[in-house]
C-alpha positions in Angstrom: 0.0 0.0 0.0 1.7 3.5 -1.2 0.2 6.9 0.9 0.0 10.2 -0.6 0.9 12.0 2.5 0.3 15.9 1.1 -2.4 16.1 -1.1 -5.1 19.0 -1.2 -8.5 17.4 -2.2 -10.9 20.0 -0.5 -9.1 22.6 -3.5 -11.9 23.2 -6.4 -9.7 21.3 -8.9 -11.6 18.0 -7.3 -15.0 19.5 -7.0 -17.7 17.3 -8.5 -15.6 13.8 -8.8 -14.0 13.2 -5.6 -15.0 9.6 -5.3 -14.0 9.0 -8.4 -10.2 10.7 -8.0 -10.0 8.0 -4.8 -11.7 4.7 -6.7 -8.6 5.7 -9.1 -6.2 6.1 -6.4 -7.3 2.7 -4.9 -6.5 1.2 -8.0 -3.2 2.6 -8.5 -2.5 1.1 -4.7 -2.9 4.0 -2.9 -4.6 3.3 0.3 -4.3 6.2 2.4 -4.3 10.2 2.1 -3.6 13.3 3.7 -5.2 16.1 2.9 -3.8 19.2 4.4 -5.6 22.6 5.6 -4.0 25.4 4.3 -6.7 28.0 5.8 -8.3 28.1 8.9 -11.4 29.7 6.8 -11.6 26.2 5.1 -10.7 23.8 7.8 -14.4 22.7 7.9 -14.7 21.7 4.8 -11.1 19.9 4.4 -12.3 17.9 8.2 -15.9 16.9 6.4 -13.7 15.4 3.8 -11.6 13.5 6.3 -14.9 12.4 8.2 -16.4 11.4 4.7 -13.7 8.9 3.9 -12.5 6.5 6.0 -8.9 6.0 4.5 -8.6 10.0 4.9 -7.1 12.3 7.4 -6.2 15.9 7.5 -4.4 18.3 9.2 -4.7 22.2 11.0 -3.0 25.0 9.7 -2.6 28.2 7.6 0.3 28.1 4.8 2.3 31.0 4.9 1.1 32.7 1.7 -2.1 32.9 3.9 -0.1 34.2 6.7 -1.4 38.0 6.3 -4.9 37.0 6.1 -5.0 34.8 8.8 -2.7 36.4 11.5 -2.1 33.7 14.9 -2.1 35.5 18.4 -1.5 32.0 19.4 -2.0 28.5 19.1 -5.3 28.0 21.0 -7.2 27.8 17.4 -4.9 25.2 16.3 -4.8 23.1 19.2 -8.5 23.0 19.6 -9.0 22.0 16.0 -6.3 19.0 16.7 -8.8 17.8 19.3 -10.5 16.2 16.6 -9.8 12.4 15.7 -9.4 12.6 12.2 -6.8 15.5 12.3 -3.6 13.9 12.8 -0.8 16.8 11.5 -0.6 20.5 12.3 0.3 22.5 9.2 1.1 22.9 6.4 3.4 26.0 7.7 6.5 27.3 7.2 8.5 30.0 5.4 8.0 30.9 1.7 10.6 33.9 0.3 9.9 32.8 -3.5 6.5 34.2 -3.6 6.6 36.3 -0.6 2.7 36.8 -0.5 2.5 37.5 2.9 5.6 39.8 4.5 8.1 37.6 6.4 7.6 38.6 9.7 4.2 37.6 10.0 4.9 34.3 8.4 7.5 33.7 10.9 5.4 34.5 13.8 2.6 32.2 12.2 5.1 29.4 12.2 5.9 29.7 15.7 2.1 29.1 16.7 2.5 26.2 15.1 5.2 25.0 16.6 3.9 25.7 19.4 0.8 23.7 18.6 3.0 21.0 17.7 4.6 20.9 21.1 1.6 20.7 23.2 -0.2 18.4 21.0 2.3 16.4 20.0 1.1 15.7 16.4 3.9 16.2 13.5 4.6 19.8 12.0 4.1 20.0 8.4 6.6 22.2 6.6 6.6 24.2 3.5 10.1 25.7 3.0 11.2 27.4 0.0 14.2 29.9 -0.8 14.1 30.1 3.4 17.0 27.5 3.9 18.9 29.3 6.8 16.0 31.1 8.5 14.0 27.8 8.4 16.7 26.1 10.1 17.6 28.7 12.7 13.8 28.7 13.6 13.3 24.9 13.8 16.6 24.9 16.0 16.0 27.1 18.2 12.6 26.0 18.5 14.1 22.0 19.7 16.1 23.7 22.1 12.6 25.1 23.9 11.4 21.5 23.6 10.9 19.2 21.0 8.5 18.6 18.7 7.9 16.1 15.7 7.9 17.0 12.1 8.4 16.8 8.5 9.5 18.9 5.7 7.0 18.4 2.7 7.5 18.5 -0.9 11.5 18.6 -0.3 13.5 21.3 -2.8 15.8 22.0 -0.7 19.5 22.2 0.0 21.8 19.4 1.6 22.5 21.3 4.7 19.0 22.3 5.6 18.1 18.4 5.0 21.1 17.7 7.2 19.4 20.3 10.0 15.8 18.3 10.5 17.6 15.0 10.3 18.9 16.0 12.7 16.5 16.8 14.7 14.1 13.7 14.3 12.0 15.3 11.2 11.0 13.4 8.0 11.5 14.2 4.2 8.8 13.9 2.2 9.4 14.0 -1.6 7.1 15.0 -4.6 7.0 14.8 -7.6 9.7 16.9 -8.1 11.6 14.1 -8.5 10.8 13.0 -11.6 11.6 16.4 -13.3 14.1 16.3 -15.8 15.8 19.4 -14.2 15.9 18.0 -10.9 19.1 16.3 -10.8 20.2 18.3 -7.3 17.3 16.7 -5.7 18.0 13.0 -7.1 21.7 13.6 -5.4 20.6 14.8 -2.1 17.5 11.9 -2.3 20.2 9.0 -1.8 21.6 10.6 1.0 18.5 10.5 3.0 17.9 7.5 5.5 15.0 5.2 4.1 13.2 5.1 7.3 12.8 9.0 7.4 11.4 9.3 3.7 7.8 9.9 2.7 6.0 9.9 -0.6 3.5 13.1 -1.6 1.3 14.1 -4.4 0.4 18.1 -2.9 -1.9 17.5 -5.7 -3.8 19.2 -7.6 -0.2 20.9 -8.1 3.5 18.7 -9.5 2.0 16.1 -11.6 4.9 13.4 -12.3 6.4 12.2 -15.2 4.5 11.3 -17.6 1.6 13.3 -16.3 3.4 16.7 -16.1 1.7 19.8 -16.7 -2.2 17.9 -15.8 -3.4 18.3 -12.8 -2.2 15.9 -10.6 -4.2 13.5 -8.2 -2.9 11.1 -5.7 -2.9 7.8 -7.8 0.0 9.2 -9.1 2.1 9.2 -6.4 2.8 5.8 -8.0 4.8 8.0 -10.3 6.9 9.1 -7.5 7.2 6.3 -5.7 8.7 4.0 -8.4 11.3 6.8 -9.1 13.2 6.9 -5.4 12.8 3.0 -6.0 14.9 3.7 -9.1 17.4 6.0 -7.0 17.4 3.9 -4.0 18.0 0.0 -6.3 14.7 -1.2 -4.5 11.3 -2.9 -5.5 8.6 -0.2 -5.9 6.9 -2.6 -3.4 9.3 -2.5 -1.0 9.4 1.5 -1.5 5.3 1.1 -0.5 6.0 -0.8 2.6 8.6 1.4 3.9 7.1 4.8 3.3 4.0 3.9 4.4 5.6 2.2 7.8 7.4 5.2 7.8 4.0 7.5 7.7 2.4 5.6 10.4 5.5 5.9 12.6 5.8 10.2 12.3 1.7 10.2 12.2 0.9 8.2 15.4 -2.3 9.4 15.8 -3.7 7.6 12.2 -4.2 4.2 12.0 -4.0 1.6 9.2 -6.7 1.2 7.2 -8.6 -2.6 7.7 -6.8 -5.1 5.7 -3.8 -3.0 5.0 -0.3 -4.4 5.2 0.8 -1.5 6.1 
């Protein structure tokens, strides 16, 4: 059984054929799903879709392009929301200087509600990261030193030294599919590297359609894609890649379970 553990199915790209995106995700062996909030504005309607589907969970949290709109005092909103059974990750969060469509500051101090939420909850921090290599990594270290917390950085585009940061620290890498762009030979390089039993496989569909389905929208049965390219990089059965990144999914996201029948 693969898991698509970033995808965005309450976006309006999936409006209208939902259970048909997951009947074809099933048959491309995907069992399992995350589907992560990006707005606290929309959390309702990403939990009804986590409530709706039984091999579905989401998370709580407010991206950082979203960081202006939907300023945190604190993270009393987030840990309330976390409460819930079927939420399982708090994110997706983080720092974004590419598109820098919210200023940085607030971003920064969104991010450490998460954290924070993170901490007292104990459920994983999902992080977006992008052009933010050094700030990310001061943040996220001088947040472990106030206590640890759990965590993963999504959609990995990174450089070596901030993957050598989190690894540090306990996080998880998950990779997209990114990795089966032509011009993505600095992230096939640094891919090897990584320890097997910290990696993760991710859609965040409806955006990064794989090979051969580049510029579609993407969905999560084809985190397939993905998956049978770091079984390429690492020499291993795309089967074996299933088993270990889902293992490695249930061991970072304690609170969801395997679905009934799963090997996972």
């Amino acid at each position: 059984m693969l898991i698509d553990s970033h995808c965005h199915l309450d976006f309006p790209d999936f409006a209208g054929e939902l259970d048909a995106v997951l009947a074809r995700a099933a048959d491309a062996g995907v069992g399992a799903m995350l589907t992560i909030s990006t707005k606290l504005e929309r959390f309702e309607r990403v939990l009804a879709l986590a409530e709706r589907y039984p091999n579905v969970w989401c998370s709580v949290g407010i991206h950082p392009h979203e960081a202006a709109a939907e300023p945190l005092k604190d993270a009393a909103r987030l840990i309330a929301a976390a409460a819930h059974p079927k939420v399982v990750g708090i994110g997706e969060t983080g720092l974004d200087y590419f598109y820098e469509q919210a200023p940085r500051d607030e971003q920064q101090r969104n991010f450490l509600a998460h954290i924070a939420a993170a901490r007292e909850t104990g459920l994983p921090l999902i992080v977006h990261t992008r052009d933010a290599d050094d700030d990310m990594a001061a943040m996220l270290q001088a947040e472990q030193a106030r206590g640890a917390f759990p965590g993963l950085i999504h959609c990995f585009s990174a450089g070596a030294g901030l993957a050598r940061a989190v690894l540090d620290m306990g996080f998880f890498v998950s990779l997209s599919g990114i990795l089966t762009f032509r011009s993505a030979g600095a992230l096939r390089e640094i891919a090897r590297t990584l320890p097997p039993d910290r990696l993760l496989v991710e859609t965040d569909s409806p955006y990064l359609a794989p090979i051969p389905h580049r510029g579609k929208r993407n969905e999560p049965a084809f985190v397939a894609h993905t998956a049978a390219a770091l079984g390429v990089l690492l020499e291993r059965p795309v089967d074996e890649i299933a088993r270990l990144t889902s293992a490695n999914f249930f061991r970072l996201f304690t609170k969801a379970s395997p679905p009934a029948g799963s090997e996972a």
